[in-house]
N, CA, C and O atoms as CSV, one atom per row, in Angstrom:
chain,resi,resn,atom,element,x,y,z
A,1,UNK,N,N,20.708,18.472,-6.176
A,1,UNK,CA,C,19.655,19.314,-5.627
A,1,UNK,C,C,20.235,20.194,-4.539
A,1,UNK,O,O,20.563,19.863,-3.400
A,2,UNK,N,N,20.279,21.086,-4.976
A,2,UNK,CA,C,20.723,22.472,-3.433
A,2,UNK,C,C,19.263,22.709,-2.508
A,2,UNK,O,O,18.239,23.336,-2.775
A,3,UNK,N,N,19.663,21.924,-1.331
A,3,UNK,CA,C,18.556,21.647,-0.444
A,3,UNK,C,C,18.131,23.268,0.373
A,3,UNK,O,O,17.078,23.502,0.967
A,4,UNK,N,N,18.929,23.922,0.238
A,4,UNK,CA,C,19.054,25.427,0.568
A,4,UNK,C,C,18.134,26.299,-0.100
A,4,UNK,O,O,17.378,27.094,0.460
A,5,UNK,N,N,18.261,26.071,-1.512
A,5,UNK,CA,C,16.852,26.741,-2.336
A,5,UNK,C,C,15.527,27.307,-1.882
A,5,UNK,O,O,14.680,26.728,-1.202
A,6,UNK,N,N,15.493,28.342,-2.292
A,6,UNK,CA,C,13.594,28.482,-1.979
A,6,UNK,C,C,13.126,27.604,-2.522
A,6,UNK,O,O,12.350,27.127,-1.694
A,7,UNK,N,N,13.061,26.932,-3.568
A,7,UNK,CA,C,12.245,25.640,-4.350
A,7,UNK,C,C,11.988,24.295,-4.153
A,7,UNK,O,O,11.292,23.463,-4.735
A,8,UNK,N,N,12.968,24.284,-2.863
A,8,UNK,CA,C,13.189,23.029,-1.903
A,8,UNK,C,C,12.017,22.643,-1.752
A,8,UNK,O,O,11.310,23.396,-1.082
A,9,UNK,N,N,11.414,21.438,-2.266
A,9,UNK,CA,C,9.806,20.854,-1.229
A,9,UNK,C,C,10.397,19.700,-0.332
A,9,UNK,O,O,11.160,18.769,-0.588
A,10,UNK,N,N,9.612,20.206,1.078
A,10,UNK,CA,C,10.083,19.358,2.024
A,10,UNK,C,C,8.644,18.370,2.490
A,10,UNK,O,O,8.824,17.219,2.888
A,11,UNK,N,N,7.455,18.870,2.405
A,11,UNK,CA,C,6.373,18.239,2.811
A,11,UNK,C,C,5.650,17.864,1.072
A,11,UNK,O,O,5.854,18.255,-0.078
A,12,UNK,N,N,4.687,16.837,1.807
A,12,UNK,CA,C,3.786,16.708,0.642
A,12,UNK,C,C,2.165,16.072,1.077
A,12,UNK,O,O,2.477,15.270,1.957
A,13,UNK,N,N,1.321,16.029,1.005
A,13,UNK,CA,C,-0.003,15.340,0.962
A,13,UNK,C,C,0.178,14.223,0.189
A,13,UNK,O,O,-0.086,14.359,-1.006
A,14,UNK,N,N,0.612,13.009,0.617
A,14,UNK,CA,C,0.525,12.100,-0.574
A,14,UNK,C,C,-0.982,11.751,-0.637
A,14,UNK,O,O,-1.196,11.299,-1.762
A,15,UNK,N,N,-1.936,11.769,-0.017
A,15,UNK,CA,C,-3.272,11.356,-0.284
A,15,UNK,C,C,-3.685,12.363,-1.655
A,15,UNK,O,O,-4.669,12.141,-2.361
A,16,UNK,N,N,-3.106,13.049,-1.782
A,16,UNK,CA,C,-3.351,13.843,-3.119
A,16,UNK,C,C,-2.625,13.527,-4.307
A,16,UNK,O,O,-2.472,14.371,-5.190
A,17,UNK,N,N,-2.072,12.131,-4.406
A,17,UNK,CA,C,-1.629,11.542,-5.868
A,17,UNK,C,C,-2.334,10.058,-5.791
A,17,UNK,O,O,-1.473,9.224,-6.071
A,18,UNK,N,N,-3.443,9.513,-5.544
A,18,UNK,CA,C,-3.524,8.455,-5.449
A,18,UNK,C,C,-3.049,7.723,-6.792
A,18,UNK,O,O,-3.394,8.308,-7.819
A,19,UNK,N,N,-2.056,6.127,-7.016
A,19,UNK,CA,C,-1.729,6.145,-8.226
A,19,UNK,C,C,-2.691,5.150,-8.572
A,19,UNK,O,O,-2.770,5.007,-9.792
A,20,UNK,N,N,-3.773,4.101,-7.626
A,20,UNK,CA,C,-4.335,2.870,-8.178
A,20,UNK,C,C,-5.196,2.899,-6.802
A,20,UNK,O,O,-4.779,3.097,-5.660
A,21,UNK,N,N,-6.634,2.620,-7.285
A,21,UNK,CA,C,-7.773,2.380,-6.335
A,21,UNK,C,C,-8.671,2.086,-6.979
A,21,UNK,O,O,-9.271,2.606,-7.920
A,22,UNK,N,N,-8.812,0.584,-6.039
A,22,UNK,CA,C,-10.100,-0.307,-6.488
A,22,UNK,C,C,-11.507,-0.040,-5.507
A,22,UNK,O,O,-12.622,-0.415,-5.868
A,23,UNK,N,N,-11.272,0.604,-4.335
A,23,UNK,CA,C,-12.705,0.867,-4.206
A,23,UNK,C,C,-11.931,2.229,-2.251
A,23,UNK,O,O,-10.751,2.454,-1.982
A,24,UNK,N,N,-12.686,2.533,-1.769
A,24,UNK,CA,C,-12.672,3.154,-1.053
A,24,UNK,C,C,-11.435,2.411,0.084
A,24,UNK,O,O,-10.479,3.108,0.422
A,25,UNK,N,N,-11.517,1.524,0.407
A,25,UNK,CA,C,-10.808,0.315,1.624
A,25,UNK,C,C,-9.511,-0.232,0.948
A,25,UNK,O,O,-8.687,-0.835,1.634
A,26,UNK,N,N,-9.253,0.037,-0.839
A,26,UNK,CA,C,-7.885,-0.867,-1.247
A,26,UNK,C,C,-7.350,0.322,-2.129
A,26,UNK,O,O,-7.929,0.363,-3.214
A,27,UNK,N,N,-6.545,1.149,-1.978
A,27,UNK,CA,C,-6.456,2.080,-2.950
A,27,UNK,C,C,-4.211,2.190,-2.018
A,27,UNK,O,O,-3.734,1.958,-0.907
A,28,UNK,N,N,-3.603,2.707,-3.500
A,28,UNK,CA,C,-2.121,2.716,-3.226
A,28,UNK,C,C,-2.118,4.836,-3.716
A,28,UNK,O,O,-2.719,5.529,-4.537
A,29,UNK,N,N,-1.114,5.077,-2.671
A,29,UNK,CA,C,-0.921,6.723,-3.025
A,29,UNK,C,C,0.660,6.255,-3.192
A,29,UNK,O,O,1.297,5.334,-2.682
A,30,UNK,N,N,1.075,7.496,-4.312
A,30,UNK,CA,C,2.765,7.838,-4.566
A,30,UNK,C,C,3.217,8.610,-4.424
A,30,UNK,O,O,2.628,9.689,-4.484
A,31,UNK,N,N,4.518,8.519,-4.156
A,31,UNK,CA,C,4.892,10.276,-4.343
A,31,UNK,C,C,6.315,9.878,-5.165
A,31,UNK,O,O,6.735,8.721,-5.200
A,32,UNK,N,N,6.826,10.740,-5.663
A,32,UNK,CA,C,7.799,10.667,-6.232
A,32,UNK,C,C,8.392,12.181,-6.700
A,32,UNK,O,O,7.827,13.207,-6.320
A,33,UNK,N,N,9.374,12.208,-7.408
A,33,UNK,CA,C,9.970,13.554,-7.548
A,33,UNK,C,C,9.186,14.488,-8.439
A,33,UNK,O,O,9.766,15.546,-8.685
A,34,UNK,N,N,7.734,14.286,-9.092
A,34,UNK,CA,C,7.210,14.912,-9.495
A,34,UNK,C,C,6.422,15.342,-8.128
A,34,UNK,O,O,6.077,16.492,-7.858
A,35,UNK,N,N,6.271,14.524,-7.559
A,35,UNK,CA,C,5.358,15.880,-6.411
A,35,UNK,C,C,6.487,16.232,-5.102
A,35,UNK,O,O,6.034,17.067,-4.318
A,36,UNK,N,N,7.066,16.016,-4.961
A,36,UNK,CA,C,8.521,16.353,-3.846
A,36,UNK,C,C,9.509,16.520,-4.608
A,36,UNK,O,O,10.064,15.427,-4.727
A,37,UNK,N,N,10.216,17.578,-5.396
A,37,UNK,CA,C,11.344,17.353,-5.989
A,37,UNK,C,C,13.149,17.349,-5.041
A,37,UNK,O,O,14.304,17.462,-5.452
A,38,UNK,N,N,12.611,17.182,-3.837
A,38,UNK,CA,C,14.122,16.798,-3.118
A,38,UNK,C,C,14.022,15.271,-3.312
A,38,UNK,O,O,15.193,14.911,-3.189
A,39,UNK,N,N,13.271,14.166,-3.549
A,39,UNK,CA,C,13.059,12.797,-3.510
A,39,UNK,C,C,14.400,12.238,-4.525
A,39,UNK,O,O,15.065,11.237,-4.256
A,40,UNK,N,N,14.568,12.911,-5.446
A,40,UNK,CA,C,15.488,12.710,-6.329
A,40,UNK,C,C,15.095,11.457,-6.930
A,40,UNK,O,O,14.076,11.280,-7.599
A,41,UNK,N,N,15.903,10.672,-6.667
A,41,UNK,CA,C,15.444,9.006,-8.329
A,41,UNK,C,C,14.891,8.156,-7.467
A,41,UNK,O,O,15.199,6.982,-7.668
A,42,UNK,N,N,13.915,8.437,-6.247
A,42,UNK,CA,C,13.494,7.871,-5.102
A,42,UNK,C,C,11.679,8.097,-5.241
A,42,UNK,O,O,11.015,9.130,-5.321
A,43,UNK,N,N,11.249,6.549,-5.226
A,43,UNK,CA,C,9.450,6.494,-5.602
A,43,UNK,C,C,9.143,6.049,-3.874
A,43,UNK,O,O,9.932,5.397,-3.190
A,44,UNK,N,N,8.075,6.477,-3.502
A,44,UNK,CA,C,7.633,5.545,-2.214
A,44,UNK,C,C,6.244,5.411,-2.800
A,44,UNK,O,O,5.789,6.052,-3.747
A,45,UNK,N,N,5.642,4.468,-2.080
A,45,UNK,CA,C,4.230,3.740,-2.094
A,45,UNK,C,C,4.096,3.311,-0.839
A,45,UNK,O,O,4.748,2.536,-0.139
A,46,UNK,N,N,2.619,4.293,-0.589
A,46,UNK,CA,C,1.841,4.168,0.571
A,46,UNK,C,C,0.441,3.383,0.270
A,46,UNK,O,O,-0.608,3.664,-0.311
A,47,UNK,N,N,0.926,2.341,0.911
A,47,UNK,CA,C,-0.562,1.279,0.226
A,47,UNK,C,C,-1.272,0.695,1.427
A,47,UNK,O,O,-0.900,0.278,2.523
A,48,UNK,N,N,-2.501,0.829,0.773
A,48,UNK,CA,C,-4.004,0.404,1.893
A,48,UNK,C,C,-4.695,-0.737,1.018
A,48,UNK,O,O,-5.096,-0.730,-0.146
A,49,UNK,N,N,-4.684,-1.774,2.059
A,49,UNK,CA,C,-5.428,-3.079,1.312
A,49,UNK,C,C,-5.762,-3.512,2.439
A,49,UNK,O,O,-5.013,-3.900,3.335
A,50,UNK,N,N,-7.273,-3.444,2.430
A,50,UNK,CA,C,-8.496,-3.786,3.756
A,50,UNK,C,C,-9.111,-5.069,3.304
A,50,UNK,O,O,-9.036,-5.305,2.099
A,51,UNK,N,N,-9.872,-6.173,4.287
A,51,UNK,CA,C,-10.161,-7.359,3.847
A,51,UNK,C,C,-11.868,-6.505,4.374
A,51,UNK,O,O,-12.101,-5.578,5.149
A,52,UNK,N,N,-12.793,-7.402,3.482
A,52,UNK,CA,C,-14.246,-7.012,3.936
A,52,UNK,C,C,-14.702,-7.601,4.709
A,52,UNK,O,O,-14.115,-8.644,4.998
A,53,UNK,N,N,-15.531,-7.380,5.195
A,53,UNK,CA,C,-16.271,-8.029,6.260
A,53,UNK,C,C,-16.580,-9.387,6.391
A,53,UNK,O,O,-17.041,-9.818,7.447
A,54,UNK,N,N,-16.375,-10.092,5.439
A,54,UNK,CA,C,-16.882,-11.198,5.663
A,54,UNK,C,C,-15.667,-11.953,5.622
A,54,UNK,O,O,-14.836,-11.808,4.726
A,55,UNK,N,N,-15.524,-12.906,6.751
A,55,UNK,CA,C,-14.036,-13.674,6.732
A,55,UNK,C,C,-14.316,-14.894,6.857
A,55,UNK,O,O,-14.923,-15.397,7.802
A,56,UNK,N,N,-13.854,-15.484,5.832
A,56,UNK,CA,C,-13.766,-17.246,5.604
A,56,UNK,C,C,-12.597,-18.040,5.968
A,56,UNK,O,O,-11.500,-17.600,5.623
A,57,UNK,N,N,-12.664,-19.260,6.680
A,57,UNK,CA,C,-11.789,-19.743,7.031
A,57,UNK,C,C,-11.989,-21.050,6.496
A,57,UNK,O,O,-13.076,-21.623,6.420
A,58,UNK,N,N,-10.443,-21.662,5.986
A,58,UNK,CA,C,-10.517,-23.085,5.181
A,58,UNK,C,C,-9.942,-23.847,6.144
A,58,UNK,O,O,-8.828,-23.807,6.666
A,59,UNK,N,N,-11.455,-24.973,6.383
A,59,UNK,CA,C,-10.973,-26.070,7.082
A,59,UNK,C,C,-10.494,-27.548,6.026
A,59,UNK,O,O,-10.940,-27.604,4.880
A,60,UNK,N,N,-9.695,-28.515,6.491
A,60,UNK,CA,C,-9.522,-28.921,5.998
A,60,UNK,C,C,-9.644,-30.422,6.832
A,60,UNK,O,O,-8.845,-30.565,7.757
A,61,UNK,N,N,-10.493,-31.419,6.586
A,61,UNK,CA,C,-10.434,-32.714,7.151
A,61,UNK,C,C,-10.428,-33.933,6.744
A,61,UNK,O,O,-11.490,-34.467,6.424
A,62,UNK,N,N,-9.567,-34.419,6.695
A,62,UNK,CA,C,-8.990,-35.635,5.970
A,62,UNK,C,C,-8.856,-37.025,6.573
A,62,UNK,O,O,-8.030,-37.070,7.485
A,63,UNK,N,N,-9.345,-37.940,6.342
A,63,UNK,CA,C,-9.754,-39.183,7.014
A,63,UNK,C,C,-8.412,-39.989,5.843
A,63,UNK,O,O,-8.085,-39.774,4.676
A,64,UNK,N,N,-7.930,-40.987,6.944
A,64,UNK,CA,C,-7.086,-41.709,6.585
A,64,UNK,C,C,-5.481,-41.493,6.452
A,64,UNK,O,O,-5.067,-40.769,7.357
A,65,UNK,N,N,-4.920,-41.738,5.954
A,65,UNK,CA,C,-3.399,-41.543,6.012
A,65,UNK,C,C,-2.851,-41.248,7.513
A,65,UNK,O,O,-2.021,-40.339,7.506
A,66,UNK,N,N,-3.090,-41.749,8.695
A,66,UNK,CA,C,-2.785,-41.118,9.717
A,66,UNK,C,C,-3.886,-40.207,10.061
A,66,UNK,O,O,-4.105,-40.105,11.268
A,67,UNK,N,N,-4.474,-39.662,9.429
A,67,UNK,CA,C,-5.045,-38.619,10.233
A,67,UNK,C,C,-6.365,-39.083,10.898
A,67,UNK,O,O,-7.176,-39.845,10.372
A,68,UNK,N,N,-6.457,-38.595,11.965
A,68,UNK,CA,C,-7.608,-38.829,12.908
A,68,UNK,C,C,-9.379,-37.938,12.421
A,68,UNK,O,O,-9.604,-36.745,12.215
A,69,UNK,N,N,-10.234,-39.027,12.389
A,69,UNK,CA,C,-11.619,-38.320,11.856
A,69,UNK,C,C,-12.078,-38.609,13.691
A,69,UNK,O,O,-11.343,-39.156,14.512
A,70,UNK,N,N,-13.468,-38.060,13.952
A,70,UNK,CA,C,-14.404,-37.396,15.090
A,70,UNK,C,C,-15.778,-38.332,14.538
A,70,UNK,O,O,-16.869,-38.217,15.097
């Protein structure tokens, strides 16, 4: 690639290739040498994976073997 070129792409919007999205909060963008052609044999992945609102926590309480019950 002659980085000198007028044809050189140096910037890109990757929010404008999203390659996989499951809802607004978990979605992956790419870029690769089809949308930057200086990237050469080079993929990146910019990935967003949000947990929802509701957060569960696993307790775990076990009587016997050593372990102490309340």
């Amino acid at each position: 690639m002659d980085y000198t070129s007028p044809s050189a792409q140096f910037t890109y919007d990757v929010n404008n290739n999203t390659f996989f999205k499951k809802d607004n909060r978990n979605y992956i963008n790419a870029l690769s040498i089809n949308q930057l052609n200086t990237l050469g044999n080079v993929s990146m992945l910019d990935i967003y994976l949000r947990h929802g609102k509701r957060r569960r926590a696993i307790v775990s309480r076990s009587k016997g073997r050593g372990g102490r019950s309340n």
